[in-house]
Residue frames as qw, qx, qy, qz and C-alpha x, y, z in Angstrom:
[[0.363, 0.444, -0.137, 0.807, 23.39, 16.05, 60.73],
 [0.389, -0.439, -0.553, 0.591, 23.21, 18.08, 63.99],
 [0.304, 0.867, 0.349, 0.183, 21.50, 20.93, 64.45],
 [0.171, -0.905, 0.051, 0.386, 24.44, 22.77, 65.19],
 [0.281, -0.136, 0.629, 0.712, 26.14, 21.68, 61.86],
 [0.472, 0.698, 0.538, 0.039, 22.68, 22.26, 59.93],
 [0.358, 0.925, 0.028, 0.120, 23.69, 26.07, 59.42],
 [0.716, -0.218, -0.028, 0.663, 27.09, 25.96, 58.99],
 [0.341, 0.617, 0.216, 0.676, 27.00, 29.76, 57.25],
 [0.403, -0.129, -0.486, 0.765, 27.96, 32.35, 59.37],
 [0.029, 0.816, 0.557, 0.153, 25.68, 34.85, 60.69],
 [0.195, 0.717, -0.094, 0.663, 26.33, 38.51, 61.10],
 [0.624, -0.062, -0.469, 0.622, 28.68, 39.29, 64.33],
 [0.359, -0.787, -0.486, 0.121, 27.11, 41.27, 67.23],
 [0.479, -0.618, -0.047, 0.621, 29.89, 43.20, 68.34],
 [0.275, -0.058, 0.340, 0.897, 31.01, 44.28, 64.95],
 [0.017, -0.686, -0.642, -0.341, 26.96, 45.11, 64.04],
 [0.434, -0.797, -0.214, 0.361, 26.86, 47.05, 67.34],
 [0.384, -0.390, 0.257, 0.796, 30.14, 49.27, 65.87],
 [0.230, 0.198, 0.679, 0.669, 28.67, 49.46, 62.87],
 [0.143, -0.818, -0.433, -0.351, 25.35, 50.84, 63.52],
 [0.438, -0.798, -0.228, 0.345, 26.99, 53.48, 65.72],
 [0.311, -0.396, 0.157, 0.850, 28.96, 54.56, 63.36],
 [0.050, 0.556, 0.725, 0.404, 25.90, 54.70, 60.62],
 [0.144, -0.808, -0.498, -0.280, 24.33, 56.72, 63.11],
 [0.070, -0.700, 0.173, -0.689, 26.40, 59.04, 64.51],
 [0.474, -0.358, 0.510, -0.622, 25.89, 57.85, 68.22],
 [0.202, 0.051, 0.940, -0.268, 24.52, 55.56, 70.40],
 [0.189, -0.230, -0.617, -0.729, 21.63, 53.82, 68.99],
 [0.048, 0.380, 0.664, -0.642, 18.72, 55.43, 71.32],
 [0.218, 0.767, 0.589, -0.129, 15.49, 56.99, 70.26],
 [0.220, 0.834, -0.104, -0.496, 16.46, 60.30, 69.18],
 [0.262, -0.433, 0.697, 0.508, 19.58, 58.92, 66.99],
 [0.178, 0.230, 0.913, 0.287, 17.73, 56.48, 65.26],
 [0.265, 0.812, 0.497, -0.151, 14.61, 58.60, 65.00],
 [0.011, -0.800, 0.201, 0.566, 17.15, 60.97, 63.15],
 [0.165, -0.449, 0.779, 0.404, 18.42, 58.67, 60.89],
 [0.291, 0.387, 0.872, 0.070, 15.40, 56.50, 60.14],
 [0.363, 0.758, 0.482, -0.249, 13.21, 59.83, 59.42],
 [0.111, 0.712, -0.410, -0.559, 16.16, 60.96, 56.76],
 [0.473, -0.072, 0.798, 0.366, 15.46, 58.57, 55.04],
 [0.323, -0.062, -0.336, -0.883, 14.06, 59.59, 51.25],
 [0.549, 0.107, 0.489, -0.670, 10.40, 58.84, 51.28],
 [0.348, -0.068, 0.837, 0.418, 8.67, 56.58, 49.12],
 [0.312, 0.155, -0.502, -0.791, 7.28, 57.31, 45.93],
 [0.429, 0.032, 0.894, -0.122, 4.35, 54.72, 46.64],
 [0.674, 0.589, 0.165, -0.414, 2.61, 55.36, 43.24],
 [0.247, 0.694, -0.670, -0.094, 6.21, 54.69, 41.72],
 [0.300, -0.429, 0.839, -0.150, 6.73, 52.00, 43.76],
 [0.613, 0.397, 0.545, -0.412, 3.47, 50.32, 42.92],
 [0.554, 0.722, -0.185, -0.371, 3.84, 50.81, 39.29],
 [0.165, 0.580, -0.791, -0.102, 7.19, 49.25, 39.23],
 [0.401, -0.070, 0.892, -0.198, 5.77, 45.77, 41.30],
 [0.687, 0.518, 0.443, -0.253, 2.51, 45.61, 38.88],
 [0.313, 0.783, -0.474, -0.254, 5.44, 45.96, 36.05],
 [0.007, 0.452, -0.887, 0.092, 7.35, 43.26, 36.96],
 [0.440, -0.129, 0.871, -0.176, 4.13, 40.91, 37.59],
 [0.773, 0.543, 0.009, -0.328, 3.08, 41.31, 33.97],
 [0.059, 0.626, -0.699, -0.340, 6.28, 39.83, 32.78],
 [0.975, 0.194, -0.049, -0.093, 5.82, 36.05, 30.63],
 [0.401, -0.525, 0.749, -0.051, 8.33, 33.55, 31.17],
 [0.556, 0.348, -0.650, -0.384, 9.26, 30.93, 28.67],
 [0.951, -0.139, -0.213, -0.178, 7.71, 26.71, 29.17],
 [0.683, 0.076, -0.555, 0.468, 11.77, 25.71, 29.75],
 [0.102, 0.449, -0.334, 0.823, 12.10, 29.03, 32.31],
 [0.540, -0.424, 0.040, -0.726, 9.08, 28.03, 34.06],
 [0.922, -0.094, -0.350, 0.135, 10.03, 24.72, 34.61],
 [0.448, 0.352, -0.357, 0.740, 13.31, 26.48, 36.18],
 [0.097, -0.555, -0.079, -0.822, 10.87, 28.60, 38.39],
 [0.776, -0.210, -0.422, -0.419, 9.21, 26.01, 39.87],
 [0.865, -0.216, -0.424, 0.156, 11.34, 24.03, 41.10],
 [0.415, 0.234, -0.426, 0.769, 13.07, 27.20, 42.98],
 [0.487, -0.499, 0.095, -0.710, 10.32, 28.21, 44.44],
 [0.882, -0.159, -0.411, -0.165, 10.19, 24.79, 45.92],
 [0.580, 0.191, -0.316, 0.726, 13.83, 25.19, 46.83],
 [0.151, 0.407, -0.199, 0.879, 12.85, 28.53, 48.38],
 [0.507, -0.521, -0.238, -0.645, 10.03, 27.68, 50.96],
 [0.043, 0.175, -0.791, 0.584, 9.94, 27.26, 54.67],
 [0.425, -0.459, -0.671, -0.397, 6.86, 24.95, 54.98],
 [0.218, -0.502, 0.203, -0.812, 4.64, 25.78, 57.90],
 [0.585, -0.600, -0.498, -0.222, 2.53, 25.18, 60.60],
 [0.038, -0.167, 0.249, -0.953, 1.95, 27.83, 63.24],
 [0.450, -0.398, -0.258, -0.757, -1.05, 26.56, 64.81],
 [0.232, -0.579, 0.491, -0.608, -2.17, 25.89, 68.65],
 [0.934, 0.029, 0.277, -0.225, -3.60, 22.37, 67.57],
 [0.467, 0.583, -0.658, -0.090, -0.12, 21.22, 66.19],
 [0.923, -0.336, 0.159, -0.102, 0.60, 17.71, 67.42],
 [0.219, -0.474, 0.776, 0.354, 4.27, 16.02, 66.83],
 [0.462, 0.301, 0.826, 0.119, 2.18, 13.83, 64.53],
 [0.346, 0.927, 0.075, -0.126, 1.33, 16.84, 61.97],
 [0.437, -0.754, 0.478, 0.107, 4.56, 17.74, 62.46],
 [0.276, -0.263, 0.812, 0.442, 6.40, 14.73, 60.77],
 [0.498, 0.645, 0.578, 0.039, 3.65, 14.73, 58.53],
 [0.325, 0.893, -0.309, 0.024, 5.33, 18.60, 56.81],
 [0.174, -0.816, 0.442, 0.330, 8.25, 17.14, 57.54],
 [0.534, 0.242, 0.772, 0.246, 7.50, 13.99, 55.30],
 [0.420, 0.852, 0.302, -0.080, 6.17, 16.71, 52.68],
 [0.099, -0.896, 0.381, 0.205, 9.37, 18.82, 53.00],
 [0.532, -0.364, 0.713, 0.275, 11.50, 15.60, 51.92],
 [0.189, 0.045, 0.885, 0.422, 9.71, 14.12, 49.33],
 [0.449, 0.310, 0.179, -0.819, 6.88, 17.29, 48.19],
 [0.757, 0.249, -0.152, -0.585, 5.77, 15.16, 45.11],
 [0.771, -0.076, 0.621, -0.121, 5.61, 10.98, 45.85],
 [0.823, 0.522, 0.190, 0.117, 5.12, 10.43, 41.88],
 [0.553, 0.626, -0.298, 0.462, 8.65, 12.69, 40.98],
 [0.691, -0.582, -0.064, 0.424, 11.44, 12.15, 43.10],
 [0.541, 0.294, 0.017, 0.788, 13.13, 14.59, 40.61],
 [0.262, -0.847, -0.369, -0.280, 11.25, 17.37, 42.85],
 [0.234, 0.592, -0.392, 0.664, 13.19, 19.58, 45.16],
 [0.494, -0.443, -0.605, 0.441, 13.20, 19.40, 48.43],
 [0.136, -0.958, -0.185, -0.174, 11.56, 22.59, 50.54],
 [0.126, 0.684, -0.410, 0.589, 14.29, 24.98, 52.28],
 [0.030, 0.232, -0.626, 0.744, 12.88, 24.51, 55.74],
 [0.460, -0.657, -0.593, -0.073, 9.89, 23.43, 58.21],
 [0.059, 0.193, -0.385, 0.901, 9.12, 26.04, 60.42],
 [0.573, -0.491, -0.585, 0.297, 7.45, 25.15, 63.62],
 [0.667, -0.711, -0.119, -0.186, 6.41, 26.14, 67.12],
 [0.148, 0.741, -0.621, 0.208, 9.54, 26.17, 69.04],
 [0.722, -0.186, 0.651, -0.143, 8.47, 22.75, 71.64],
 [0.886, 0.272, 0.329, -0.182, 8.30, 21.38, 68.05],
 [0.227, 0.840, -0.456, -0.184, 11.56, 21.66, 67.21],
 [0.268, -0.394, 0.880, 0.000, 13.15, 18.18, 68.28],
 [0.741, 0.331, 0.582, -0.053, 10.01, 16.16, 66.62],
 [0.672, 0.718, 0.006, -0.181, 11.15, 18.02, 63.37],
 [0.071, -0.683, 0.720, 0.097, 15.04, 17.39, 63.88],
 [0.522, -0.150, 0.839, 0.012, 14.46, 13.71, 64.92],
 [0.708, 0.609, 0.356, 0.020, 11.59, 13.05, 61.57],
 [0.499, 0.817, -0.266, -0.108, 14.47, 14.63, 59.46],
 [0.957, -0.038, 0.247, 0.146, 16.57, 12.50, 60.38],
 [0.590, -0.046, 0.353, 0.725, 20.44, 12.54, 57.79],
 [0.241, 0.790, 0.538, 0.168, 17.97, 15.22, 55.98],
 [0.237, -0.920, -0.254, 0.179, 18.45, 17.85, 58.62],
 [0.453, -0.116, 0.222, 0.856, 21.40, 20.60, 57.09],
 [0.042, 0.565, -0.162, -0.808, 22.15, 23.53, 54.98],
 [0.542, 0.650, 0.471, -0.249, 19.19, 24.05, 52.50],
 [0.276, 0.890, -0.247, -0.265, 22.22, 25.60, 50.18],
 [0.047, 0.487, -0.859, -0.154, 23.60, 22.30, 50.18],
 [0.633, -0.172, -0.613, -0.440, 20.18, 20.35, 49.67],
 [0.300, -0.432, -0.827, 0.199, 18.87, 19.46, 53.58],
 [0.339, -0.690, -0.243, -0.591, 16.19, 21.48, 55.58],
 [0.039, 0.225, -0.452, 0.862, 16.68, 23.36, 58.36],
 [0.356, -0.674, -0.626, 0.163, 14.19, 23.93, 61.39],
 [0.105, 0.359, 0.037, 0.927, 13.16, 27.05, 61.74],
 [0.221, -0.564, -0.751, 0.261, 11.18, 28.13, 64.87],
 [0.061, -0.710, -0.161, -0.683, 9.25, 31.11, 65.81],
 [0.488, -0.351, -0.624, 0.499, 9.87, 32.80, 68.97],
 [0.129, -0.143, -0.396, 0.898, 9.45, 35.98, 71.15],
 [0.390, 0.483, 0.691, -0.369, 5.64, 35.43, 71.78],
 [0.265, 0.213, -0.225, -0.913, 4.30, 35.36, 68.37],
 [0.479, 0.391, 0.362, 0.697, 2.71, 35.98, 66.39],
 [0.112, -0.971, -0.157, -0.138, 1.76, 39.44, 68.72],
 [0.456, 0.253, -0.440, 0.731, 5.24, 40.15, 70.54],
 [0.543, -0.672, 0.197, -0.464, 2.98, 41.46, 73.65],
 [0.850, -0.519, -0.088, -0.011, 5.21, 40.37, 76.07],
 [0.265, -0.909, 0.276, 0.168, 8.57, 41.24, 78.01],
 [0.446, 0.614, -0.641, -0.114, 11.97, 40.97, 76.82],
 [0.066, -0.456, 0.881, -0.111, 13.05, 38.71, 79.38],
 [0.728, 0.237, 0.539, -0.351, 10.21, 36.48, 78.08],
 [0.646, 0.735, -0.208, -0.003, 11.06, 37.36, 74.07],
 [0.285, 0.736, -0.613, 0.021, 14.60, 36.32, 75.03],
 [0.380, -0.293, 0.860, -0.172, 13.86, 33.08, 77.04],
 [0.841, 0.431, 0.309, -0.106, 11.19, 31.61, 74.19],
 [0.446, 0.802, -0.366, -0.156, 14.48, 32.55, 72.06],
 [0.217, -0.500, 0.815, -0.199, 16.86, 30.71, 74.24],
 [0.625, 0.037, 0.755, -0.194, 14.51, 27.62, 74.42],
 [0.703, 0.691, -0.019, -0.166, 14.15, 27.48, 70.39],
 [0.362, 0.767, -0.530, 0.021, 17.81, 27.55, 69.98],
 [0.360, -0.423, 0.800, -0.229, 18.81, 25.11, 72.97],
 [0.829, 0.338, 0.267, -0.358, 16.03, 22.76, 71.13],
 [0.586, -0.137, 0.663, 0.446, 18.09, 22.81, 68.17],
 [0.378, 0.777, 0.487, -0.130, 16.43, 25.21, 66.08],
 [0.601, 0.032, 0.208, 0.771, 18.77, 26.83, 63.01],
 [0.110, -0.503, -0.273, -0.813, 16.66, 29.84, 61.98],
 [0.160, -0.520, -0.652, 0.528, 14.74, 31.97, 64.49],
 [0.082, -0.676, -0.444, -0.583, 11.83, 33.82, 63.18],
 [0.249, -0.368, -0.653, 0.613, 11.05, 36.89, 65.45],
 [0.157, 0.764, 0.278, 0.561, 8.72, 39.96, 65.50],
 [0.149, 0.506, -0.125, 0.840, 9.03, 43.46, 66.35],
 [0.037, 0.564, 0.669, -0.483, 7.17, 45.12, 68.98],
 [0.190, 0.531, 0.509, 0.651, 5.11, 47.07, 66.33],
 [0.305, -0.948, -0.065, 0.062, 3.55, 49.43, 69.52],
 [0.503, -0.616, 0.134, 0.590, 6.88, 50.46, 70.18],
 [0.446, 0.144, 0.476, 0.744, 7.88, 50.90, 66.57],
 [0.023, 0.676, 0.478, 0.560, 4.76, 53.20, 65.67],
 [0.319, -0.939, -0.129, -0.010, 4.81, 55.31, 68.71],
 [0.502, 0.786, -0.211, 0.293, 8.39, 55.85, 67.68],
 [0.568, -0.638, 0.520, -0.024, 10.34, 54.38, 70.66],
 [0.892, 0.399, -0.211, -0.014, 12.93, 52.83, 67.98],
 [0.219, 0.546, -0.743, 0.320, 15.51, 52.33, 70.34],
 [0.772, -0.041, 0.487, -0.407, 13.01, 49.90, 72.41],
 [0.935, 0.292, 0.013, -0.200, 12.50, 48.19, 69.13],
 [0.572, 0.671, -0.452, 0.132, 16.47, 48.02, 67.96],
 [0.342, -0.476, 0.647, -0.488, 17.43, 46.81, 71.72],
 [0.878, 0.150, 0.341, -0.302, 15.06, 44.05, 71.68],
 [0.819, 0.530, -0.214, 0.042, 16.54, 42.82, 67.81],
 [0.462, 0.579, -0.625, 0.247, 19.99, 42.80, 69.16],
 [0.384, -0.347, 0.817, -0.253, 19.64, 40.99, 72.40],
 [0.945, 0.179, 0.201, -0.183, 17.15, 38.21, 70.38],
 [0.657, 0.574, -0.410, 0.265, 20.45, 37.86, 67.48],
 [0.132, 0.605, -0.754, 0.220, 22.46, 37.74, 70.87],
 [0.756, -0.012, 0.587, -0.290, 20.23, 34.69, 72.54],
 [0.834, 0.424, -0.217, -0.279, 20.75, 33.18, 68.79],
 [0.325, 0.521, -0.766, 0.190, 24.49, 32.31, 69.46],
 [0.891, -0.381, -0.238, -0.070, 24.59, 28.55, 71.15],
 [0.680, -0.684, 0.214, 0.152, 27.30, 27.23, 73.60],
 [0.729, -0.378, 0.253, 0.512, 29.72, 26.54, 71.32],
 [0.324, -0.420, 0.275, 0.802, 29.71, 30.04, 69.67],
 [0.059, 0.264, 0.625, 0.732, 28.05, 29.42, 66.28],
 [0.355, 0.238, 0.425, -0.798, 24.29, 30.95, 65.98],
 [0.349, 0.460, 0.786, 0.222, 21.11, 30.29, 64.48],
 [0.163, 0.382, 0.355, 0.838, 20.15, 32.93, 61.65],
 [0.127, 0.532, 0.393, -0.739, 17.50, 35.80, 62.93],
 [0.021, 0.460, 0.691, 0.557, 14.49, 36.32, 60.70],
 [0.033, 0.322, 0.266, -0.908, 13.19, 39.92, 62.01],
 [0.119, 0.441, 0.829, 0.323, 9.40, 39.96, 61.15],
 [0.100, 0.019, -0.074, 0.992, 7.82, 43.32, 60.46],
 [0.216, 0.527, 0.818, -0.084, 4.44, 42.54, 60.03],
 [0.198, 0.147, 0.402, 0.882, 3.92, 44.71, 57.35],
 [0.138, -0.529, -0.710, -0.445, 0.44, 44.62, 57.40],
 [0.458, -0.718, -0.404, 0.333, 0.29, 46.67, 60.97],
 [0.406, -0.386, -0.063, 0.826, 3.13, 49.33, 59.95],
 [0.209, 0.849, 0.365, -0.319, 0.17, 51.21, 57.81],
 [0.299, 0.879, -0.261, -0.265, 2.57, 53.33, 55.41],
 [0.816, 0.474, -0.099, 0.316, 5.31, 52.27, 52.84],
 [0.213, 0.796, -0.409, 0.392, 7.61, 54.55, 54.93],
 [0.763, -0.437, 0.444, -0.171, 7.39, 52.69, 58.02],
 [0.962, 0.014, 0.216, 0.166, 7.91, 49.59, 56.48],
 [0.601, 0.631, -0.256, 0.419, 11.48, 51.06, 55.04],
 [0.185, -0.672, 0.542, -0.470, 12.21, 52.74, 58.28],
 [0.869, -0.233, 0.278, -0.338, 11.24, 49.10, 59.85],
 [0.975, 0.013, 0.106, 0.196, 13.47, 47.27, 57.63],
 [0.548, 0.558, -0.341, 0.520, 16.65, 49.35, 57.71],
 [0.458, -0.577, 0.433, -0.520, 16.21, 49.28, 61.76],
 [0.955, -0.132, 0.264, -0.030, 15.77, 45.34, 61.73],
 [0.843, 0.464, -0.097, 0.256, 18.83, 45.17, 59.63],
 [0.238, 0.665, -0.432, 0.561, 21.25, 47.78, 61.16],
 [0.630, -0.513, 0.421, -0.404, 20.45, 45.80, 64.63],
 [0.316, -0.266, 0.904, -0.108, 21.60, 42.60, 63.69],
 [0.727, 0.149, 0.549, -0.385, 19.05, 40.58, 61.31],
 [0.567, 0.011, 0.815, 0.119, 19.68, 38.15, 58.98],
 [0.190, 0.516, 0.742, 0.384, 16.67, 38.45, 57.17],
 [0.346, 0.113, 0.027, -0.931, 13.94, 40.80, 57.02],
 [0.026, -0.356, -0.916, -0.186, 10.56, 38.95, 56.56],
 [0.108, -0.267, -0.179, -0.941, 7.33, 40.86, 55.92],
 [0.708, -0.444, 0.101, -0.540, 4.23, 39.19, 58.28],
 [0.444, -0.307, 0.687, -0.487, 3.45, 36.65, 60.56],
 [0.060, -0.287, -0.924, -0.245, 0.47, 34.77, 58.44],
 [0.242, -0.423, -0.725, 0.487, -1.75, 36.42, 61.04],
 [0.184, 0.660, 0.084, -0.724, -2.68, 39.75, 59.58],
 [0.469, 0.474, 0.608, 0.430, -3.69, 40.72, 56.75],
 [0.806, 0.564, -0.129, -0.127, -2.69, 42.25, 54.54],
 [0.798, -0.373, 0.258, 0.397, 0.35, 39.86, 54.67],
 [0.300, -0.358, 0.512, 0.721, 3.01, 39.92, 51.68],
 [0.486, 0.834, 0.185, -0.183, 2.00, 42.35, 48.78],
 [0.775, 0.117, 0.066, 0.617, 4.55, 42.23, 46.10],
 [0.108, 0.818, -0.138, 0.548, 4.85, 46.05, 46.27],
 [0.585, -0.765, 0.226, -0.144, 6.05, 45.47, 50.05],
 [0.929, -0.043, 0.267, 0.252, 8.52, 42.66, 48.87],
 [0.469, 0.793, 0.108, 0.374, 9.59, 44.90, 46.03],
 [0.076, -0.877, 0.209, -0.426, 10.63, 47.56, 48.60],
 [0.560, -0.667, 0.484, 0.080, 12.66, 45.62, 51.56],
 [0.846, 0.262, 0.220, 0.410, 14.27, 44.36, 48.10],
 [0.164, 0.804, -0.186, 0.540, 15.36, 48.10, 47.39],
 [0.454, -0.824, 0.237, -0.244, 16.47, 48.21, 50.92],
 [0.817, -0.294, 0.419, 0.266, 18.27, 45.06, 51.37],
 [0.763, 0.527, 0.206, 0.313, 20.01, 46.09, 47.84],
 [0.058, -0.948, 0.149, -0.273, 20.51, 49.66, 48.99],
 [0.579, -0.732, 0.355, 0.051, 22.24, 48.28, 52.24],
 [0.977, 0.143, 0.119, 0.106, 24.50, 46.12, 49.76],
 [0.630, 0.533, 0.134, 0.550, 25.84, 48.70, 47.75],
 [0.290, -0.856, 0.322, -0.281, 26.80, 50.85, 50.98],
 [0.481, -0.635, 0.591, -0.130, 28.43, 48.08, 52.72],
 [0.604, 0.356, -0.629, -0.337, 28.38, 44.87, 50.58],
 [0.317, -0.013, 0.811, -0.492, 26.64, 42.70, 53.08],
 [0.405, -0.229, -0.634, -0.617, 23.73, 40.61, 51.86],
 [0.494, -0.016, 0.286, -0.821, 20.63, 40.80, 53.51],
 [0.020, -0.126, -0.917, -0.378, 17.68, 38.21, 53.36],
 [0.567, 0.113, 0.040, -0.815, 14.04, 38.99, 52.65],
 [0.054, -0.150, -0.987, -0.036, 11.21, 36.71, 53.53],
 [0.520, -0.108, 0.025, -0.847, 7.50, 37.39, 52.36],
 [0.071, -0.198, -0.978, -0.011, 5.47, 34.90, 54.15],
 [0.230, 0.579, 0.592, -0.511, 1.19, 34.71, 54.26],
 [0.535, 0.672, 0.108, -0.501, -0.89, 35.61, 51.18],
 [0.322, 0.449, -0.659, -0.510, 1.31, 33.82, 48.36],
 [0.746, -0.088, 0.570, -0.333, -0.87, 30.94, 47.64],
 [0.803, 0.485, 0.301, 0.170, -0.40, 29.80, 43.87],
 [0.736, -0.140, 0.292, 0.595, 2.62, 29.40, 41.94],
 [0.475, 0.662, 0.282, 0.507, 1.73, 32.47, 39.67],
 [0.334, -0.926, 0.167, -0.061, 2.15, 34.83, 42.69],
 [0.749, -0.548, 0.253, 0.274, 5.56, 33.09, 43.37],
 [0.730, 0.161, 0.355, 0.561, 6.65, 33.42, 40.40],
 [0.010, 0.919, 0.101, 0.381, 5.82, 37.38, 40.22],
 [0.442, -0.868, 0.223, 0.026, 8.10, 37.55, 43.35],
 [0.691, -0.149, 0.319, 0.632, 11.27, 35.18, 41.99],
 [0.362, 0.722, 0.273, 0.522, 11.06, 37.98, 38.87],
 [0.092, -0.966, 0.003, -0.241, 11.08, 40.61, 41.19],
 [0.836, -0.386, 0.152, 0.358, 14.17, 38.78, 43.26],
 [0.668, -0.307, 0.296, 0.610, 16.19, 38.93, 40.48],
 [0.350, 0.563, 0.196, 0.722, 15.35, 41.92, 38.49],
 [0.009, 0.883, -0.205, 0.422, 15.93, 44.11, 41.66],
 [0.745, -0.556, 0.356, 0.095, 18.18, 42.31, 44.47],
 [0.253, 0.589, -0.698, -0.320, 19.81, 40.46, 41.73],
 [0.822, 0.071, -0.464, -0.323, 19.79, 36.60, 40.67],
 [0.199, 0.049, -0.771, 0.603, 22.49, 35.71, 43.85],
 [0.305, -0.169, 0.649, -0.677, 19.80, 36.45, 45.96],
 [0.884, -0.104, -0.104, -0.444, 17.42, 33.66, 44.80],
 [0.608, 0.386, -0.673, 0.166, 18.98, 31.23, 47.20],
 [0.567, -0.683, -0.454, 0.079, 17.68, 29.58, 50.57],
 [0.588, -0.255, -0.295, 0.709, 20.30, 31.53, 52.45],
 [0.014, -0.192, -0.090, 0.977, 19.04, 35.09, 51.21],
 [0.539, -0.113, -0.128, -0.825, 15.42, 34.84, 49.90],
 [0.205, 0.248, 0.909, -0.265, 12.49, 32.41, 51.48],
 [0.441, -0.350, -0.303, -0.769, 8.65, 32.04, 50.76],
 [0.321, -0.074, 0.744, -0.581, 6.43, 31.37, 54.21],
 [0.608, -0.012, -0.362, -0.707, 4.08, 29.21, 53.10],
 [0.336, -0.118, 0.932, -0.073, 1.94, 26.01, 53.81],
 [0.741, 0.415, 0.493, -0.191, -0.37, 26.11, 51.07],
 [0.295, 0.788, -0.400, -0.362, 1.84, 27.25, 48.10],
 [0.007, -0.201, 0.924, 0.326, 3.78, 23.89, 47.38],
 [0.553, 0.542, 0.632, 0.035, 0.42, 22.09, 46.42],
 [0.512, 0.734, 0.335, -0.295, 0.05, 24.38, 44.02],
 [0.215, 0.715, -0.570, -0.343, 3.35, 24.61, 42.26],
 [0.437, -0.172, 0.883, -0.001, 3.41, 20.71, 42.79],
 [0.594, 0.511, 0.524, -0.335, 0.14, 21.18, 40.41],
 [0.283, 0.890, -0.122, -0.338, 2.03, 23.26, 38.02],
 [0.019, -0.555, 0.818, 0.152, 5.02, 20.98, 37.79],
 [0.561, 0.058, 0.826, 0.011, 2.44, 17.65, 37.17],
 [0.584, 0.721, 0.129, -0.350, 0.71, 20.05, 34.31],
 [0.227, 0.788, -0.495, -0.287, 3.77, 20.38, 32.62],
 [0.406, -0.484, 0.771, -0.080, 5.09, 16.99, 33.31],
 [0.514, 0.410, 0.471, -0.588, 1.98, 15.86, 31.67],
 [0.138, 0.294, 0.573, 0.752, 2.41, 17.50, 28.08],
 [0.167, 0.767, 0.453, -0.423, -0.36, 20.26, 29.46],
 [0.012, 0.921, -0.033, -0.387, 1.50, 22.60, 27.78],
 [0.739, 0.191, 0.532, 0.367, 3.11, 20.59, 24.85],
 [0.265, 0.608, 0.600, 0.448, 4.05, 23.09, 22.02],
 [0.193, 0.898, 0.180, 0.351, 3.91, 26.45, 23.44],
 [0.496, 0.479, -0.204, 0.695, 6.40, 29.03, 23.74],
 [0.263, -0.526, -0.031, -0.808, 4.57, 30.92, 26.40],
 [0.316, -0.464, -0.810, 0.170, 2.68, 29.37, 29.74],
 [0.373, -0.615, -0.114, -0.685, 0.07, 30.98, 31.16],
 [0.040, 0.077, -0.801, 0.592, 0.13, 30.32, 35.38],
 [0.361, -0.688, -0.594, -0.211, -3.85, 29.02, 36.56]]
């Protein structure tokens, strides 16, 4: 499959975004507007908030349900590899993982997506091979990262030609971050500019686009309010997703941070009835964390949104460990009770 048939699902339409967040905000979106609108938003309750995520990751989950869990989290991950010693030989090595994660069960899911380096987009097209499609219709996308990350130090018309050269590759998804200086010193019409010319470099030649994954690096935006104001700005510009770090910082995804650009991307539903996608990627390493976020998916987004097209996990060590979780069971580990505990 080509990569311009991979994502055949439409993405959200510049021009009408552009109307839209102008009429949200009263005006053109410049600094003051948006610094008017973003700081009306309510504040968050972050003892509330907290409470509610460490609620939700006490919940138990029945032996059949967990079996169910599993294999969506599989379903729901954009394997990785983000690192400056990648080789095209690594490379089809995740993407030989991404096809076929457990050799002994071919009843295993395929991952969502490989996400890559943007030069390493064509070694992951060509090693997928008939594979390469819409993860909502069982193949895996290529997903690249672009506008110099994982820091964004560096100009637009740089952030919009590493975009350009990701997409021209053949890359369906485009992971980008913020400029987080610009966001915290409160120049949020720097930051909302920037999001809507990357989403317009997304669109290829003949019209369609690859998705926009608008990365907030939580772990830099210090307060729970930020991150809200951060993800109803990456959203009313034109993104796709939301996604919460890089890998690169720490602290990456915390389910209380997931929790909340879930309230947001819900909020923005039930104003306009757009879905939204949310990707926490970095710090979920074992299947009991993943399974504390699919809970939270669908007891506050809703169960629609556990689906490659609106929720992801970043990971590249997480499928071993759910792969462990699915040989335990597979096994008879867990023969006999009603209950599973997650190692």
């Amino acid at each position: 499959m080509s990569a311009t048939t991979a994502t055949a699902r439409p993405t959200r339409n510049i021009e009408s975004l552009t109307e839209r967040a102008a009429a949200l905000l009263g005006g053109t979106p410049d600094d003051e507007t948006l610094r008017r609108y973003l700081n009306g938003l309510s504040g968050v309750d972050a003892v509330g908030l907290e409470a509610r995520a460490a609620d939700l990751g006490t919940r138990s989950i029945k032996t059949t349900s967990k079996v169910w869990a599993l294999d969506k989290i599989v379903e729901l991950i954009d394997l990785t590899t983000l690192e400056g010693a990648d080789t095209p030989g690594k490379v089809r090595s995740l993407v030989a993982k991404a096809l076929n994660p457990d050799a002994s069960d071919q009843s295993c899911p395929r991952v969502a997506a490989v996400c890559v380096y943007g030069d390493m987009v064509p070694i992951a097209i060509e090693a997928l091979g008939s594979a390469h499609g819409d993860p909502d219709d069982g193949g895996v996308s290529v997903a690249a990262v672009a506008t110099a990350f994982p820091s964004g130090r560096a100009s637009l018309a740089v952030k919009l030609a590493d975009t350009a050269d990701a997409v021209s590759n053949g890359a369906d998804e485009i992971d980008m971050v913020i400029d987080r200086g610009a966001f915290l010193s409160g120049r949020y019409g720097v930051v909302f500019e920037q999001i809507t010319q990357v989403k317009a470099a997304c669109v290829r030649a003949d019209g369609t686009s690859a998705s926009l994954k608008v990365i907030l690096e939580t772990g830099e935006l210090n307060t729970y309010d930020n991150i809200k104001r951060a993800s109803w700005l990456a959203i009313l510009a034109g993104g796709d997703f939301i996604k919460t770090s890089t890998g690169k910082v720490q602290p990456a995804a915390t389910l209380p941070v997931t929790l909340l650009m879930l309230e947001v991307v819900r909020d923005w539903y039930r104003a306009t009835g757009e879905k939204i996608g949310v990707k926490p990627a970095g710090g979920i390493r074992t299947s009991k964390d993943a399974i504390k976020h699919v809970v939270t998916v669908a007891e506050t987004a809703g169960e629609e949104w556990l689906q490659p097209h609106l929720f992801r996990f970043g990971a590249s060590s997480l499928l071993n460990d759910v792969l462990r979780q699915r040989q335990k069971i597979s096994t008879g580990h867990y023969t006999g009770a009603d209950y599973v505990t997650i190692d």
